[in-house]
NUSE-132870 format. One record per residue (C-alpha): x, y, z; residue number from 0. Coordinates in Angstrom, 3 decimals, padded with zeros to 6 digits. Example, Ala and Ser with C-alpha at 12.3 -4.5 7.8 and 13.67 -1.06 7.14 Angstrom:
2
{r {012.300 -004.500 007.800} 0}
{r {013.670 -001.060 007.140} 1}
END
This chain:
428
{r {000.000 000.000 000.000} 0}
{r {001.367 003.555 -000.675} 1}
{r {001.299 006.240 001.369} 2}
{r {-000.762 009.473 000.418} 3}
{r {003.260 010.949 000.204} 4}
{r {003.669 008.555 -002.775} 5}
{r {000.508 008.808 -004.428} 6}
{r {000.981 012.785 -005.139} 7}
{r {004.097 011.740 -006.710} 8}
{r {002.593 009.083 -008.776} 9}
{r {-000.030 011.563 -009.590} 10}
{r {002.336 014.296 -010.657} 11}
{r {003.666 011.399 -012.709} 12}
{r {000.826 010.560 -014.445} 13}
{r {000.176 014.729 -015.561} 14}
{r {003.491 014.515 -016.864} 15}
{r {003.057 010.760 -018.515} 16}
{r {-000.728 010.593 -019.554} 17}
{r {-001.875 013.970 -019.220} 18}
{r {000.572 016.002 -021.673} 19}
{r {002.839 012.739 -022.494} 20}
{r {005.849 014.625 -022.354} 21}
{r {008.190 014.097 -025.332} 22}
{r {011.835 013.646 -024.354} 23}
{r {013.551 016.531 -025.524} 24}
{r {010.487 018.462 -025.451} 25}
{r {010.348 021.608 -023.194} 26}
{r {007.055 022.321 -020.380} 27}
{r {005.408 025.475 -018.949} 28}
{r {004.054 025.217 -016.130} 29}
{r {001.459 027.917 -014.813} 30}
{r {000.232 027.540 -011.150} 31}
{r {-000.136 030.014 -007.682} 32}
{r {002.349 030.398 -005.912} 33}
{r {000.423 028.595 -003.181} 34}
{r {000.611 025.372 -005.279} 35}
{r {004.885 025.347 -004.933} 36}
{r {004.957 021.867 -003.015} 37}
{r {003.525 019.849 -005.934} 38}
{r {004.471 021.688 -008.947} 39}
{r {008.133 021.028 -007.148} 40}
{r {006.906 017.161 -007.943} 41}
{r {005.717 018.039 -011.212} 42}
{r {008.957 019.519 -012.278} 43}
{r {011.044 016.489 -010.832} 44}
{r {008.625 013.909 -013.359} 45}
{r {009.064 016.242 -016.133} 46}
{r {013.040 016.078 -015.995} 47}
{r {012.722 012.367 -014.700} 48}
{r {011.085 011.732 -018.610} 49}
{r {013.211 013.767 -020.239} 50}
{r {012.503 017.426 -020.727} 51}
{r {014.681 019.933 -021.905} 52}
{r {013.409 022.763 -019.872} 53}
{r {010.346 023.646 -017.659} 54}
{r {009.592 026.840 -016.776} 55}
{r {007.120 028.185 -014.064} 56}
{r {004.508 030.751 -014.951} 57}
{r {003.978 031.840 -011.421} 58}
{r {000.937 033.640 -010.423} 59}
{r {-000.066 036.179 -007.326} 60}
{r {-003.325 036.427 -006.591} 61}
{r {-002.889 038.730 -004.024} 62}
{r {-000.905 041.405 -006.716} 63}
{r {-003.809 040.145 -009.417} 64}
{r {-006.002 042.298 -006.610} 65}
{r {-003.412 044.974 -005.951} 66}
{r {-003.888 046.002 -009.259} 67}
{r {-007.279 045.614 -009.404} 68}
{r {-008.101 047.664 -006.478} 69}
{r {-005.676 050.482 -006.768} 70}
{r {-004.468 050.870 -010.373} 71}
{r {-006.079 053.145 -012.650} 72}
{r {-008.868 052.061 -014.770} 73}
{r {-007.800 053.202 -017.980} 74}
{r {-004.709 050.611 -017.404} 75}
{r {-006.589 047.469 -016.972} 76}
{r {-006.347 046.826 -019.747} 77}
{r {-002.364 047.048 -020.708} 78}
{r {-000.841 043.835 -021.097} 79}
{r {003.170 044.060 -021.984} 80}
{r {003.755 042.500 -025.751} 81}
{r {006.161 039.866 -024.293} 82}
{r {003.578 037.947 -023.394} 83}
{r {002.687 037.543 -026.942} 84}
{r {006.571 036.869 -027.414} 85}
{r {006.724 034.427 -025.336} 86}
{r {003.895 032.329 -026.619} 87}
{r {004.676 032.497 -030.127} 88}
{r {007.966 031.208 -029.262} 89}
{r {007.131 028.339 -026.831} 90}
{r {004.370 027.176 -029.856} 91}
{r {007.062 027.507 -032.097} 92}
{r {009.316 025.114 -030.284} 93}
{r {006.684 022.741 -029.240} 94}
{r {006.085 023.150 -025.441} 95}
{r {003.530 021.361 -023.878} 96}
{r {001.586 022.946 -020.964} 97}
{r {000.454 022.383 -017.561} 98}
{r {-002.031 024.281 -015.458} 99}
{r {-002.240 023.603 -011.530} 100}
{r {-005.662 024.654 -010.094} 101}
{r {-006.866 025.431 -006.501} 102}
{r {-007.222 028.331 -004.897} 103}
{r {-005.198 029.463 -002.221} 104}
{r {-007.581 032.287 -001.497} 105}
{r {-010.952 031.389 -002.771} 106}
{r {-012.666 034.673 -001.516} 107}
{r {-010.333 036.780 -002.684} 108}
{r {-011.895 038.742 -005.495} 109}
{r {-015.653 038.111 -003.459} 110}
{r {-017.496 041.688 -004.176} 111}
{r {-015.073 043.091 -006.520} 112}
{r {-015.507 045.019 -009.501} 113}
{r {-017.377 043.141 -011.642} 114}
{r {-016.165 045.272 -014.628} 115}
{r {-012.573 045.518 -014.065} 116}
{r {-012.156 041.469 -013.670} 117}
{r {-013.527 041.539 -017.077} 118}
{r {-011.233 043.985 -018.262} 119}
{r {-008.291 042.380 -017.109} 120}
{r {-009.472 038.533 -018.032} 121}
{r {-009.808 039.499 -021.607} 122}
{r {-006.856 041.579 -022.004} 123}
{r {-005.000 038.657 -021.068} 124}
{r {-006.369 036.418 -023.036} 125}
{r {-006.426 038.692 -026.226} 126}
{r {-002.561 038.513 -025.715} 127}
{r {-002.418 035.330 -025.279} 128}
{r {-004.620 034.467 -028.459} 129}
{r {-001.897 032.709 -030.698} 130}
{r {-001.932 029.897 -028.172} 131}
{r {-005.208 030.052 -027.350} 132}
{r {-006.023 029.183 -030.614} 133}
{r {-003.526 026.705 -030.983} 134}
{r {-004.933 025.068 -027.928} 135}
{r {-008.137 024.823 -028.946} 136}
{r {-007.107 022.949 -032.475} 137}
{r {-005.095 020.376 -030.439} 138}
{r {-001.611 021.840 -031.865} 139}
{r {-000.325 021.685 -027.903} 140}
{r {-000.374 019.219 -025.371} 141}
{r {-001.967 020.916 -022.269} 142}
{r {-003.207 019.560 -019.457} 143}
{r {-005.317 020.745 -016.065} 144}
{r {-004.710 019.373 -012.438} 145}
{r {-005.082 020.253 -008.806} 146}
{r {-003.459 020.321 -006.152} 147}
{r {-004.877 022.038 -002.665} 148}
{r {-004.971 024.356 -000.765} 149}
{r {-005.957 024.756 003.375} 150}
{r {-008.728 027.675 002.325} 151}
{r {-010.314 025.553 -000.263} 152}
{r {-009.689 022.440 000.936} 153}
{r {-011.812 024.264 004.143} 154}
{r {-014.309 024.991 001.257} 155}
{r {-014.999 021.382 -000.013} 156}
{r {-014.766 019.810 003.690} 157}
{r {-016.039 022.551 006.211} 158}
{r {-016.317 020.031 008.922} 159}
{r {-012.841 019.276 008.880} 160}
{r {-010.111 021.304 010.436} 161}
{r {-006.594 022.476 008.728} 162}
{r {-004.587 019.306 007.796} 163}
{r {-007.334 016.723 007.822} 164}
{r {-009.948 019.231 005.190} 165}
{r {-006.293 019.317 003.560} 166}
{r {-005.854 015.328 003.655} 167}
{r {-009.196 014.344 002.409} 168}
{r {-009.338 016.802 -000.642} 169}
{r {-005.630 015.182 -002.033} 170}
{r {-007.666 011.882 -001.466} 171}
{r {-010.453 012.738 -003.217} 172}
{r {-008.323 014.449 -005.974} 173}
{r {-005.985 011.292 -005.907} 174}
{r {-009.308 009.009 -006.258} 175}
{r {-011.000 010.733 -008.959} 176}
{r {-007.102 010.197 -011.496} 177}
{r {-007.610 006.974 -010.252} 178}
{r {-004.190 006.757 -008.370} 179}
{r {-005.248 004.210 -005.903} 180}
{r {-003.376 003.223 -002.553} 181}
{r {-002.772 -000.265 -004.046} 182}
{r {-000.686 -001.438 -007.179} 183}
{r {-002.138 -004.369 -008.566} 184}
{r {-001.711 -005.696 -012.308} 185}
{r {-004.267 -003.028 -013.954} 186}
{r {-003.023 -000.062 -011.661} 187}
{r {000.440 000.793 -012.036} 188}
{r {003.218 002.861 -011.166} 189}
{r {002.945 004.333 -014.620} 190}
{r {-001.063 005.164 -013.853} 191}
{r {-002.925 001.956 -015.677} 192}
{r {-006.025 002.735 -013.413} 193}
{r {-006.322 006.268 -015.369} 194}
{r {-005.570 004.574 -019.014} 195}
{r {-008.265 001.952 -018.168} 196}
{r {-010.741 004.635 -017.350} 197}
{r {-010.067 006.417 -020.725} 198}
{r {-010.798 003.945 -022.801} 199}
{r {-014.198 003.604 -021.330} 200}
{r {-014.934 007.040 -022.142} 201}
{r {-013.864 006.707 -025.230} 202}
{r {-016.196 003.651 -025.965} 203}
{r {-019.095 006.494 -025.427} 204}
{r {-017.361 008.425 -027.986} 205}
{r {-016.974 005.564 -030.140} 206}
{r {-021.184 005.629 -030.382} 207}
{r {-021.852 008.831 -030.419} 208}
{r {-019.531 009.099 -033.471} 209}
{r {-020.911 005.767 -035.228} 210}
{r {-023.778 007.493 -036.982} 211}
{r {-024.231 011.875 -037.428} 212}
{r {-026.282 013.612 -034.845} 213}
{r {-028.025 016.788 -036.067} 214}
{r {-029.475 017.503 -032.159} 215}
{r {-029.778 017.079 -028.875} 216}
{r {-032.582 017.944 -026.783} 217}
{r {-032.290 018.098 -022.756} 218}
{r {-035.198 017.594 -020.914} 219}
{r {-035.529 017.659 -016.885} 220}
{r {-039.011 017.775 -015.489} 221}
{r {-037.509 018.708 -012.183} 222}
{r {-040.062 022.194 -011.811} 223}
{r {-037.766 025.175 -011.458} 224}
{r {-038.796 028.278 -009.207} 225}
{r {-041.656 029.525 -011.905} 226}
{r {-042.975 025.820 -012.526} 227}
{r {-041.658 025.318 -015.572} 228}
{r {-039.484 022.123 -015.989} 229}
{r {-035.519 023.030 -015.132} 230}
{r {-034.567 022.496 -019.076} 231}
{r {-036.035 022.154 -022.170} 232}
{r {-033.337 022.781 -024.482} 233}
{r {-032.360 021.454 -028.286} 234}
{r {-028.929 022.480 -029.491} 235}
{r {-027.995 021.581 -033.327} 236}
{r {-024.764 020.388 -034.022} 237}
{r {-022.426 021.250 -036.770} 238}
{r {-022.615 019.691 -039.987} 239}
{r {-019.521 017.509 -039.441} 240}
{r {-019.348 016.414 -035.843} 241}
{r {-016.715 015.046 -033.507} 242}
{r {-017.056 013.840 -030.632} 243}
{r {-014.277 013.479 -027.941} 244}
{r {-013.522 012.235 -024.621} 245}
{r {-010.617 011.614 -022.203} 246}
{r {-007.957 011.741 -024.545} 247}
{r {-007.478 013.227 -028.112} 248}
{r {-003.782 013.460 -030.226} 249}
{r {-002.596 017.058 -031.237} 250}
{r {-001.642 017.352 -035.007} 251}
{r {001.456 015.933 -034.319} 252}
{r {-000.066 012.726 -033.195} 253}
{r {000.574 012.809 -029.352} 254}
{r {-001.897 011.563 -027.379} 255}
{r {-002.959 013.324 -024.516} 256}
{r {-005.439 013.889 -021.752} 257}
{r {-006.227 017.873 -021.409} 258}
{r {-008.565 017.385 -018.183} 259}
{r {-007.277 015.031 -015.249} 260}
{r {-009.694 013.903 -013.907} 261}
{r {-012.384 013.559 -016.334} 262}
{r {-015.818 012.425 -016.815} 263}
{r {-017.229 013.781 -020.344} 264}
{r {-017.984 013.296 -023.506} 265}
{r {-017.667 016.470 -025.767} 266}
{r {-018.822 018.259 -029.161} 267}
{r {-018.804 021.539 -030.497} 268}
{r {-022.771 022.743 -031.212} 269}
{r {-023.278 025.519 -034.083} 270}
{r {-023.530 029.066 -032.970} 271}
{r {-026.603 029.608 -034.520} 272}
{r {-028.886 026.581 -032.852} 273}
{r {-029.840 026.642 -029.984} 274}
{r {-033.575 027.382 -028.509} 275}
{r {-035.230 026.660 -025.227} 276}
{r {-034.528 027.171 -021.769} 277}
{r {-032.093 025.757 -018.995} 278}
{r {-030.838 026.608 -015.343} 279}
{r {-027.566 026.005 -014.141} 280}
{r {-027.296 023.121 -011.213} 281}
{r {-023.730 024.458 -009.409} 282}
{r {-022.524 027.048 -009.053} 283}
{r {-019.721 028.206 -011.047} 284}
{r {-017.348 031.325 -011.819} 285}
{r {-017.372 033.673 -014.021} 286}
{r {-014.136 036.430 -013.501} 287}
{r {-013.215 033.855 -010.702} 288}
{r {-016.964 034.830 -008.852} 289}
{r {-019.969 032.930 -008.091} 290}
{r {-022.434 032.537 -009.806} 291}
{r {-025.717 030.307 -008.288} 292}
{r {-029.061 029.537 -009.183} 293}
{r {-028.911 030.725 -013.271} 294}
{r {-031.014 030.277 -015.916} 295}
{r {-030.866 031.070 -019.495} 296}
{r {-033.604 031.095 -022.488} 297}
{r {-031.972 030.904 -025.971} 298}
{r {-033.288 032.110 -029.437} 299}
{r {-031.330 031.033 -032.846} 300}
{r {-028.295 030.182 -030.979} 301}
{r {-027.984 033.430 -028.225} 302}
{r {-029.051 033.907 -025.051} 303}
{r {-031.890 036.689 -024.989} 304}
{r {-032.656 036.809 -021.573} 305}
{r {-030.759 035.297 -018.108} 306}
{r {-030.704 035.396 -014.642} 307}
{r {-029.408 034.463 -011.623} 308}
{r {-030.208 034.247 -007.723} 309}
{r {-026.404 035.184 -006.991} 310}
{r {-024.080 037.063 -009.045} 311}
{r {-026.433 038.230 -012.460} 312}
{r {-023.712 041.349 -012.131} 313}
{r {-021.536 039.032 -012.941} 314}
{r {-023.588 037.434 -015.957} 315}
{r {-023.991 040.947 -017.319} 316}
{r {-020.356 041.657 -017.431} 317}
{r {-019.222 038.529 -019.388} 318}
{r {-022.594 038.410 -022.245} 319}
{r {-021.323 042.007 -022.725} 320}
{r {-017.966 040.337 -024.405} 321}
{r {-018.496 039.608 -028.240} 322}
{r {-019.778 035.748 -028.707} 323}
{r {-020.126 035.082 -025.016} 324}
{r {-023.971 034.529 -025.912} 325}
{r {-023.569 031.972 -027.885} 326}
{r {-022.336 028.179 -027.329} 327}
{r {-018.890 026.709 -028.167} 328}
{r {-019.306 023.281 -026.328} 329}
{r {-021.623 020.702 -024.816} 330}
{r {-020.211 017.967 -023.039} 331}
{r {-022.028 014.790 -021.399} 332}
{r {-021.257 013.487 -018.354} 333}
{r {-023.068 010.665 -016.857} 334}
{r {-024.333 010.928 -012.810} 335}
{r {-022.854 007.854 -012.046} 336}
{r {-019.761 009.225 -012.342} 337}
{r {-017.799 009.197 -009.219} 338}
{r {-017.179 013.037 -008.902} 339}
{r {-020.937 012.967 -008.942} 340}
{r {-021.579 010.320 -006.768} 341}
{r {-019.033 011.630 -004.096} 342}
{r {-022.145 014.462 -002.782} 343}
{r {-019.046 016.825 -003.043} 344}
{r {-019.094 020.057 -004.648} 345}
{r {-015.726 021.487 -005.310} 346}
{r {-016.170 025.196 -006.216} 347}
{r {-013.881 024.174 -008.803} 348}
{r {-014.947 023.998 -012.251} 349}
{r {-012.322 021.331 -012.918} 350}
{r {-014.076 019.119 -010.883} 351}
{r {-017.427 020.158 -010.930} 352}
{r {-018.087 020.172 -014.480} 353}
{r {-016.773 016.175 -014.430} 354}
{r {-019.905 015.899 -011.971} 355}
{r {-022.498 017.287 -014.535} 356}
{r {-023.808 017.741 -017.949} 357}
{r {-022.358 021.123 -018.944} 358}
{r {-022.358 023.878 -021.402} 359}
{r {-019.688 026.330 -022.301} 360}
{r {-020.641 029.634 -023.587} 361}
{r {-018.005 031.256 -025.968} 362}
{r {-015.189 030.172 -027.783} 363}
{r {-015.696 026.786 -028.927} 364}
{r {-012.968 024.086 -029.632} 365}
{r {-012.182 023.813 -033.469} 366}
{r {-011.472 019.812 -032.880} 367}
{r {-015.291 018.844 -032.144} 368}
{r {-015.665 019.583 -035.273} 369}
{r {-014.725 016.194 -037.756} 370}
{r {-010.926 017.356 -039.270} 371}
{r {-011.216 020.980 -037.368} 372}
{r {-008.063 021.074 -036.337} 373}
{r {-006.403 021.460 -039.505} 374}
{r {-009.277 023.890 -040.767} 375}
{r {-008.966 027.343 -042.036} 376}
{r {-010.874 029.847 -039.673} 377}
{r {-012.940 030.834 -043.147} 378}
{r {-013.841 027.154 -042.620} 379}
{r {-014.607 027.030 -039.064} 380}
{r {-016.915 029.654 -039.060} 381}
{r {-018.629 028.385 -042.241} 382}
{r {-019.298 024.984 -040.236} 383}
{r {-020.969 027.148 -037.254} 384}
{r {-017.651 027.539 -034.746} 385}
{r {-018.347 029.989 -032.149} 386}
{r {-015.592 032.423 -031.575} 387}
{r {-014.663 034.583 -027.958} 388}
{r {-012.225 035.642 -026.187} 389}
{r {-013.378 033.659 -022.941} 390}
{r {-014.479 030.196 -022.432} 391}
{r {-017.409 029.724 -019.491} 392}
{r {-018.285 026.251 -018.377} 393}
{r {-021.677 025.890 -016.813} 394}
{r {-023.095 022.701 -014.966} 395}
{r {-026.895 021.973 -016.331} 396}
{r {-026.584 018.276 -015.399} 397}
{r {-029.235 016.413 -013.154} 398}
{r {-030.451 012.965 -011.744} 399}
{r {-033.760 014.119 -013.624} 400}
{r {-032.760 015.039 -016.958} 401}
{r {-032.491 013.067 -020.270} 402}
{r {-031.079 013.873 -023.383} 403}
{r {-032.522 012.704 -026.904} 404}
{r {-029.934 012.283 -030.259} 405}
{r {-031.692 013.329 -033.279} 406}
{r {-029.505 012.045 -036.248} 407}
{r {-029.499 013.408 -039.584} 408}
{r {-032.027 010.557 -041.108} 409}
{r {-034.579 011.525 -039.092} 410}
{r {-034.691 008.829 -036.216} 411}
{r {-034.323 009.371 -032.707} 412}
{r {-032.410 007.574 -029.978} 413}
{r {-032.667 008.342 -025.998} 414}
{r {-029.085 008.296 -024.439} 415}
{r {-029.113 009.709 -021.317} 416}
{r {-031.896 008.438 -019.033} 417}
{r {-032.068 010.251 -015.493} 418}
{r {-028.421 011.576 -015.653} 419}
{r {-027.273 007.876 -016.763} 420}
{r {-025.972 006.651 -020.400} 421}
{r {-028.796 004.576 -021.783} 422}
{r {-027.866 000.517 -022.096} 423}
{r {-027.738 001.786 -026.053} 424}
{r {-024.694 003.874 -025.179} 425}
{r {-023.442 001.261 -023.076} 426}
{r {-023.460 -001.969 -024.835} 427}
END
């Protein structure tokens, strides 16, 4: 049996092996709080252990992030130096991969700021960083996102524990939902079998939802929301040429890699332009790094035309005011009996928390759920019905109560999601 010491490490092993399958020779960024410095210490040992050339740490301050927010002037927020747009044409042009290390260290930190000025500063830096945004999004990097965490949140997700043990059981349930298990047996590994194992299940639900074209899916959750209604009845269309993905996908190079550790879903990229009905959100989640709780959203063509929320609508205002943040760029599946899901845990981490739930993203969509995307001319993309933002927003619709209907291109329709669960059809 291994100690909870040795299963980090085997963890930050399995980022390194599985989730960006480091190249030898191949250099690594690494961004993460400063706060996260004990494991990205592991993370930086595995990546030299398999052979990189260089890793580099993209360190971030929260605490400066609200400095600046708080005293600079506004007509600065949004300046953004040009080396950052150095720097990423470079690393694409050599061939990094990337890591990202989530987890808060202070999870209230930007609780009642301005709502405006987050926005501000969230898409200046991602304008800058567009070139590998982009690139990201067509599978030309290796990326990956983990956890590690932190005594604040770790308070957050257990609030009946105190300091080390809230501390203690969120690395176990992070360790548990990679599948980096206490025990090595023949199907789990020091090299992480237990995670590849759990991929290619996911990817047998991929496998069927790419055996035949779907035109639609429609969500439907009788569950009554606050004005009787029920929660969702939503259709979204699909594009034209369809792909869906899950767990693991190769850039253009042909690397496979997993870009979400842990993960639960099922993916595709739904035209701009279709979408109609209604839906509420069912966790909470964070736009500009604030909460949002208790949203709904009624859709027209393809945009939202009216929202709300019981906790943070400022919030909502601020990001549909950014160009294509009405509109969808990905809806992902994620069966309830998943065990993020099944764990009653909610993680105030969208990591997590969208790996619990049927989700949406509004904004940018991802140019590979889209059949030969990633080697597509934007002319193309946009042709095919690929929404296009500056941010990315993933929000939780998911239920025990909701189903969700394929509609293929012939005509016929299949159920395959029954009450949160993948249908036996699915399954088999």
């Amino acid at each position: 049996m291994h100690t909870l010491q040795q299963r980090i490490t085997r963890y930050a092993a399995l980022v390194v092996g599985q989730g960006i399958n480091l190249q030898p020779g191949q250099s690594l960024a690494i961004k993460a709080e400063i706060g996260h410095r004990a494991f990205v210490r592991e993370l930086v040992g595995a990546a030299y252990a398999a052979g990189a050339r260089y890793v580099e740490v993209d360190w971030i301050d929260p605490l400066l992030q609200k400095e600046r927010l708080d005293k600079s002037q506004p007509e600065f927020l949004d300046y953004l130096p040009d080396n950052l747009t150095v720097q990423a044409s470079d690393r694409l042009a050599e061939g990094w991969a990337a890591i990202s290390v989530v987890g808060k260290e202070f999870p209230h930190l930007m609780d009642g700021a301005d709502a405006e000025g987050l926005r501000r500063m969230q898409t200046a830096y991602y304008q800058k960083l567009e070139v590998w945004r982009a690139a990201v999004m067509r599978n030309q990097v290796a990326w990956c996102v983990c956890a590690t965490p932190t005594p604040d949140w770790a308070a957050q997700v257990f609030p009946g524990l105190d300091g080390e043990a809230a501390v203690e059981a969120l690395w176990r349930a992070i360790l548990a939902s990679a599948h980096v298990t206490a025990h090595v047996t023949e199907n789990v590994t020091e090299n992480g079998n237990g995670w590849a194992d759990h991929i290619r299940r996911l990817e047998g639900v991929a496998g069927f939802l790419n055996s035949r074209p779907i035109d639609s899916l429609h969500f439907f959750d009788p569950a009554p929301g606050p004005d009787g209604k029920p929660s969702t009845d939503l259709t979204l269309g699909l594009t034209a040429q369809p792909h869906w993905i899950s767990g693991s996908s190769p850039t253009t190079g042909g690397v496979i890699f997993s870009p979400n550790i842990p993960t639960e879903e099922a993916f595709v990229t739904p035209h701009r332009q279709r979408a109609d009905g209604w839906t509420r959100s069912s966790k909470p989640f964070f736009p500009f790094e604030q909460e949002v709780t208790g949203a709904w959203f009624r859709f027209e063509d393809g945009a939202v035309v009216a929202y709300g929320a019981e906790k943070g609508e400022a919030m909502l205002d601020q990001f549909f005011g950014v160009e294509g943040c009405r509109r969808l760029g990905e809806v992902a599946l994620v069966d309830a009996g998943s065990p993020i899901f099944q764990s009653g845990l909610l993680f105030y981490n969208t990591l997590y928390d969208e790996n619990a739930a049927i989700h949406l993203a509004f904004g940018r969509g991802y140019a590979i759920g889209i059949n030969g995307g990633g080697e597509m001319e934007a002319e193309e993309l946009d042709e095919l019905g690929l929404n296009l933002s500056a941010l990315h927003l993933d929000t939780m619709i998911g239920t025990e109560t909701m189903s969700v209907t394929a509609r293929y291109t012939d005509g016929s329709e299949v159920t395959i999601m029954r009450e949160g669960r993948y249908t036996k059809t699915v399954k088999s």
